[in-house]
C-alpha positions as a printed Julia matrix, in Angstrom:
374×3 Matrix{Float64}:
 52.56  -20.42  64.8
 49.01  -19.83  66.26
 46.98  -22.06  68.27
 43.62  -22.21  66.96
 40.62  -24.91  67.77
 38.41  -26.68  65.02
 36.2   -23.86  64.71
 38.77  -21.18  64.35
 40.78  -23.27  62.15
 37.6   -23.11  59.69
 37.01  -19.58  60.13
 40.54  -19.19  58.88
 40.29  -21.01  55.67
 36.62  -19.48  55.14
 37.9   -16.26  55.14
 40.99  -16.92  52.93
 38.81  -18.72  50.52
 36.05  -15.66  50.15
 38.98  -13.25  49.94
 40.49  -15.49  46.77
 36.87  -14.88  45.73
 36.34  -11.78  45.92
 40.48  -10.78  43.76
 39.16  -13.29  40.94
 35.81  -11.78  41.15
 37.31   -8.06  41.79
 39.37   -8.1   38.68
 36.83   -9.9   36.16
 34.18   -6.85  37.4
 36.82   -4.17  37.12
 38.73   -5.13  33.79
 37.02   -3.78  31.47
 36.18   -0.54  33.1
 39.29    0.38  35.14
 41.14   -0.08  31.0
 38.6     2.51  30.45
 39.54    4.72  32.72
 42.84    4.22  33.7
 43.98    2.6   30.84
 45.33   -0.29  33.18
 42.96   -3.14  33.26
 44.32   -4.78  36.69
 44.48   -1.56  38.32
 41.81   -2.51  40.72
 43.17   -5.82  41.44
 46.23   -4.32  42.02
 44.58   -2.24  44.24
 42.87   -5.1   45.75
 45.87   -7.1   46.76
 47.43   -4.13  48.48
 44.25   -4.11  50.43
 44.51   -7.58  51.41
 48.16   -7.77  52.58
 47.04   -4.34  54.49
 43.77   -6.24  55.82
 46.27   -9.43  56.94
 48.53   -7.11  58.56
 45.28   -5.73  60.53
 44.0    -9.59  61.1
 47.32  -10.32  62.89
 48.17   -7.08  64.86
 44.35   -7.65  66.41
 44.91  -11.18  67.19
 47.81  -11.28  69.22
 46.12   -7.97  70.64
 45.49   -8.93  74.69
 41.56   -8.81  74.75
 41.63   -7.45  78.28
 43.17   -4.02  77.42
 40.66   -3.68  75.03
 38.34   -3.87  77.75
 39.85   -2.0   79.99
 40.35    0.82  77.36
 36.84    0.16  75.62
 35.72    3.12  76.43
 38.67    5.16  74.93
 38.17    3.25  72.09
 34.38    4.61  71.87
 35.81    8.39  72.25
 38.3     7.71  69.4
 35.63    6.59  66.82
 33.22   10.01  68.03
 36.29   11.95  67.59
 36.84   10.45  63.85
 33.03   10.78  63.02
 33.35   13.98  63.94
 36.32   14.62  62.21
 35.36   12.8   58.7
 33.0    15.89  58.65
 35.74   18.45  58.39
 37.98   17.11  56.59
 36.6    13.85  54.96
 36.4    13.46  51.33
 33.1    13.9   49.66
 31.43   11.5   46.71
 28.05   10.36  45.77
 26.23   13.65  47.94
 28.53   11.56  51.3
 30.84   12.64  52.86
 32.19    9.38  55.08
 35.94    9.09  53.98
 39.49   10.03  55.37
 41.99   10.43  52.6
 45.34    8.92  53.84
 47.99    8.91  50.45
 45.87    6.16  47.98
 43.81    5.22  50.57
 40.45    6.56  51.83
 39.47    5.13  55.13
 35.43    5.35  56.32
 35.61    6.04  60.4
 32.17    4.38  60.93
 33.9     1.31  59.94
 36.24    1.34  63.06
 33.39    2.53  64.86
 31.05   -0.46  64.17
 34.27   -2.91  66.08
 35.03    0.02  68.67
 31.18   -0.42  69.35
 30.98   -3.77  69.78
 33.71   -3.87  72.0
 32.29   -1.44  74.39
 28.91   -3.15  74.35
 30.13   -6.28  75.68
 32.18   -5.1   77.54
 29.64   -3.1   79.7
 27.03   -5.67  79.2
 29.18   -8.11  80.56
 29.75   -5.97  83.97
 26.03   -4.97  84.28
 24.87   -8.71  83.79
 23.27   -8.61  86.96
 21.15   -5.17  85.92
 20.4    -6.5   82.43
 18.87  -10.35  83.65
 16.81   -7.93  86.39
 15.92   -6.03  83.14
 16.28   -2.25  85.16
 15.42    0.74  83.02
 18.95    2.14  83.81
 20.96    0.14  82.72
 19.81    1.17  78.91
 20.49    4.96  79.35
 24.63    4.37  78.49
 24.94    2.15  75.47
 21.67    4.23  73.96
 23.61    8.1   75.0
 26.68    6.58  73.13
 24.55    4.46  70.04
 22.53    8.0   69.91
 26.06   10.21  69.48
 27.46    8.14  67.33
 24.28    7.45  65.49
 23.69   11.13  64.63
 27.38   11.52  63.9
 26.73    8.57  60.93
 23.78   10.12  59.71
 25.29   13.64  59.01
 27.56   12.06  56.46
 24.84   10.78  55.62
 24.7     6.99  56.22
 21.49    5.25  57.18
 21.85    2.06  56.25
 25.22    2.29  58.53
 22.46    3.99  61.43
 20.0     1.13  61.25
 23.3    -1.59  60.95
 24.27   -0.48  64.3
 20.81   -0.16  66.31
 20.48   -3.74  65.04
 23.77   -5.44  66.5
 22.49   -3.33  69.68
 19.5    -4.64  70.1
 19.95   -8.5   69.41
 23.39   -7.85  71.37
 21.06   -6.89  74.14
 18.85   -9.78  73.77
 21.53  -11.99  73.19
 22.63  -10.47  77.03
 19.55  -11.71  78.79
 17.69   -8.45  78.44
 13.87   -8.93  78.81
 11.69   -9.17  75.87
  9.82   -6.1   76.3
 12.42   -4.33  76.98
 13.54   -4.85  73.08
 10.19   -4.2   71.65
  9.65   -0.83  73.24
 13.4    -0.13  71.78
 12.07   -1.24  68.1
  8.84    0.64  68.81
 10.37    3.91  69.54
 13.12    2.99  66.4
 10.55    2.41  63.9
  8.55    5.55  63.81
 12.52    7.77  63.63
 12.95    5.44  60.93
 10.07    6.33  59.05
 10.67   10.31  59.58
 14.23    9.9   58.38
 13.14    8.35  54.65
  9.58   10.22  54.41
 11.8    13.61  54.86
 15.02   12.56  52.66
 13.4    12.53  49.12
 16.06   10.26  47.79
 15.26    7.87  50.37
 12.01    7.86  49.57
 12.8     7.34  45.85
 14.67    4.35  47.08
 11.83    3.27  48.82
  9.69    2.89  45.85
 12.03    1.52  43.53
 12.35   -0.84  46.14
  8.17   -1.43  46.09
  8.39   -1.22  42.52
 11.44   -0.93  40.69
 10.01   -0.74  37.13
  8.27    2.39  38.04
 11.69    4.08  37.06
 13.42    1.6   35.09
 15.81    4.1   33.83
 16.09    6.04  37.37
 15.53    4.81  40.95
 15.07    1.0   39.46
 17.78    0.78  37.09
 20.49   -0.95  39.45
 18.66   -3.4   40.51
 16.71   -4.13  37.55
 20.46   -4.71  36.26
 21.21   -7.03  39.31
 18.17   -9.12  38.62
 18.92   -9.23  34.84
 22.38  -10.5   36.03
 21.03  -13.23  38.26
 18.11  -14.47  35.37
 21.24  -14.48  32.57
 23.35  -16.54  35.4
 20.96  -19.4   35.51
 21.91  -22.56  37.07
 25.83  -22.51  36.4
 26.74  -19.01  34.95
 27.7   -17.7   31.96
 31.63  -17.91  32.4
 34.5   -16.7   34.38
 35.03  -13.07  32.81
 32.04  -13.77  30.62
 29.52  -11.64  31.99
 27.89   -8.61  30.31
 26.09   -6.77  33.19
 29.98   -5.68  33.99
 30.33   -3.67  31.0
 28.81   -0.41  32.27
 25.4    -1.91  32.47
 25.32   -2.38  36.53
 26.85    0.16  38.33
 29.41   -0.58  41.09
 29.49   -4.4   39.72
 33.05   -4.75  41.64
 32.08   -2.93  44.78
 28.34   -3.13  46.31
 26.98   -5.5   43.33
 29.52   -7.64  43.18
 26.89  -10.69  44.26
 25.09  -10.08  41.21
 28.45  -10.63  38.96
 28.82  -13.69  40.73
 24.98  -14.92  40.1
 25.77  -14.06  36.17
 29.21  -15.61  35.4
 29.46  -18.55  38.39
 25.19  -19.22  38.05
 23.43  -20.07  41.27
 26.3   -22.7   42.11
 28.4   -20.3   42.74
 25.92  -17.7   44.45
 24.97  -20.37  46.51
 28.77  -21.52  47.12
 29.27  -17.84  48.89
 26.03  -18.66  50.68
 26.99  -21.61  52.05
 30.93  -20.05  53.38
 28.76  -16.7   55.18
 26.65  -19.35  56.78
 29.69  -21.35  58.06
 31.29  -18.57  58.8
 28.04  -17.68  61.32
 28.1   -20.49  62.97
 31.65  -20.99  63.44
 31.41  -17.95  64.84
 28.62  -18.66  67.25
 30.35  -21.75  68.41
 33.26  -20.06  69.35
 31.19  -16.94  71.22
 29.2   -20.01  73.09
 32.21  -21.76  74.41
 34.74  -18.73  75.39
 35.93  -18.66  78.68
 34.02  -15.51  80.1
 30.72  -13.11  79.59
 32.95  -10.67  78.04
 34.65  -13.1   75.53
 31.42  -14.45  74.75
 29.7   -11.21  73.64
 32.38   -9.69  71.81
 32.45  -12.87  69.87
 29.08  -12.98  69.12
 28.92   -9.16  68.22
 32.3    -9.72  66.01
 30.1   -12.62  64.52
 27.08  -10.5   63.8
 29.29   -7.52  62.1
 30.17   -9.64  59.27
 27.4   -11.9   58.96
 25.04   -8.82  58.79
 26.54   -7.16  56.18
 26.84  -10.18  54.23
 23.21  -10.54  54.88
 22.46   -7.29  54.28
 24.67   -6.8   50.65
 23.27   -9.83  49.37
 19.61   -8.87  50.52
 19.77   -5.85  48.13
 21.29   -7.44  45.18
 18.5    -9.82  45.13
 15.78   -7.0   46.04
 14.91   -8.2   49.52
 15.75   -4.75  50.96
 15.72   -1.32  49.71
 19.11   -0.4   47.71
 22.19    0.84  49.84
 25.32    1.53  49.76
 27.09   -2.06  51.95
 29.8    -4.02  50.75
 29.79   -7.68  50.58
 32.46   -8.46  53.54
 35.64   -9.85  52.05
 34.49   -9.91  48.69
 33.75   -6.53  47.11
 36.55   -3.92  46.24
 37.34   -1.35  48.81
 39.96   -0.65  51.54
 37.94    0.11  54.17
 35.49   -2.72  54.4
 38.11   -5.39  54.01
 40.88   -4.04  56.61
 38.42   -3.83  59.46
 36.68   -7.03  58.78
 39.75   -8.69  58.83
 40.63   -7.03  62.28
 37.04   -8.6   63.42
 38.01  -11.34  62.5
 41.39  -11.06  64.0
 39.68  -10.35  67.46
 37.02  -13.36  67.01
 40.41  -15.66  66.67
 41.72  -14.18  69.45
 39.02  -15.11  71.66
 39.18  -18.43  69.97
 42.8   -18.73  71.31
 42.21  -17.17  74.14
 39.64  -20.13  75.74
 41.85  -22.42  74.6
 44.94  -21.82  76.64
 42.77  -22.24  79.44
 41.03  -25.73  78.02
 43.21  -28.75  78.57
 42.59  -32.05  76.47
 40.55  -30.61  73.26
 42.04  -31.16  70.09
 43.99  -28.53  68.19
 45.51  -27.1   65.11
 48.17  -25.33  64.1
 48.77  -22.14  61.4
């Protein structure tokens, strides 16, 4: 038995709900190919459902974590996810030209995963003791979170991971503006980010290529456009109320990594915009929810890690489904809860572990609100 308040109470069921999503959705995806392969057809699912009870086990161990040692030890936790960057370069396991993964048994685990929650636990926590420097906006006080962003920044792109890069300079900066940091403050830090940005892709030829597809996917209907050409063919054969649970075609080796990173656009074709707009609808709870709970915690700390827990998930859902429908340039994010893979799913569920927490948390220390029960 947990206590939990209205808001956490949803974020509960939300997240149960897009996980029973995302097995149904995992296995119709996956059938077909993984009997290919492996000549089991539920041998991602099975796969799947080990990941869940694994991400469950990670959702409780964080919330009954005590959210003061983590701040105490924030820092620690910071050094830990440098040390694994640095280690996932040694001895990580290689695929697609990356190298990002830890192989543990059956399991390959990405370190810039834990390093994305380690993060946001050490920016609020030092936010929350330099309040004073950060609503006085002083120069200083961006030289630390920027020394360790930059480290483990260049760490992530070795691997190489942009989109992960640009994921994380994002959460810092609105994190920071979220703080009370002064406006100009943030717009020098995007106006110094945006020209590294552009050297990164012009130099990275398949970058670029991703770029134009992006501008133009056609160009290469058959190269850099052919995934999401396949995603938008999935959407248009979707129409209003799909095609059918398990009745979708894009699945059968037409749209690569349909159960993993394009698992949106399987959704679009067999559940129709209903369903697309279903998932929609439980990120955007799930935001706000979120936000509510960050806005009424019971200190600066609580508040920010809330809010930067918040932001982790609802950015990657924003930024998966943003690529399935072409709004940004293809890359490699999967949709939180929803798409097949160990990785994504155990740590989310540990952010979301730690955003209960801090839901439970304030409300030992509110008297007369109304609560619920798990």
């Amino acid at each position: 038995m947990f206590q939990l308040s209205r808001e956490g109470y949803r974020i509960f069921i939300i997240v149960c709900v897009l996980i029973a999503v995302g097995v149904v959705m995992v296995y119709s995806a996956s059938a077909i190919y993984a009997y290919q392969f492996f000549k089991s057809s539920s041998y991602f699912l099975k796969r799947q459902l080990l990941f869940v009870l694994l991400g469950f086990a990670g959702f409780f161990g964080s919330f009954f974590l005590n959210l003061d040692f983590l701040r105490r030890h924030s820092r620690k936790l910071v050094l830990a996810a440098i040390f694994l960057l640095v280690l996932v370069l040694f001895i990580g396991r290689a695929a697609g030209g990356a190298q990002r993964w830890i192989g543990l048994g059956s399991l390959n685990l990405q370190p810039v995963e834990f390093a994305k929650i380690a993060f946001c636990i050490f920016l609020a926590d030092y936010l929350s003791r330099r309040a004073r420097f950060v609503r006085e906006g002083r120069l200083k006080v961006f030289f630390t979170p920027l020394a360790i962003l930059f480290i483990v920044s260049g760490l992530v792109l070795a691997q190489p991971d942009l989109g992960s890069t640009a994921f994380l300079f994002m959460i810092t900066c609105i994190l920071l503006f979220v703080a009370g940091l002064r406006k100009r403050w943030i717009a020098a830090a995007f106006g110094m980010l945006v020209p590294a940005l552009i050297l990164l892709i012009v130099f990275e030829p398949y970058r670029m290529k991703r770029l134009v597809a992006y501008a133009n996917p056609w160009s290469d209907p058959r190269g850099t456009g052919y995934q999401i050409i396949q995603s938008f063919t999935a959407f248009g054969a979707g129409g209003l109320k799909g095609v059918g649970l398990g009745a979708g075609t894009q699945k059968l080796f037409y749209l690569p990594q349909s159960y993993s990173d394009f698992i949106f656009s399987i959704i679009g074709e067999e559940t129709g915009l209903i369903g697309a707009a279903f998932v929609l609808v439980l990120f955007a709870l799930f935001v706000y929810e979120g936000i509510t709970i960050a806005r009424r915690a019971a200190n600066r700390f609580y508040r920010l890690l809330a809010f930067s827990l918040t932001l982790l998930v609802g950015l990657q859902a924003l930024l998966n489904i943003s690529v399935t429908v072409g709004l940004v340039p293809t890359k490699g994010c999967p949709l939180p809860f929803i798409s097949y893979g160990g990785s994504s799913l155990i740590f989310n569920m540990i952010a979301v572990g730690l955003l209960l927490a801090v839901d439970r948390k304030t409300n030992v220390h509110e008297e007369g609100r109304e609560q619920f029960f798990i």
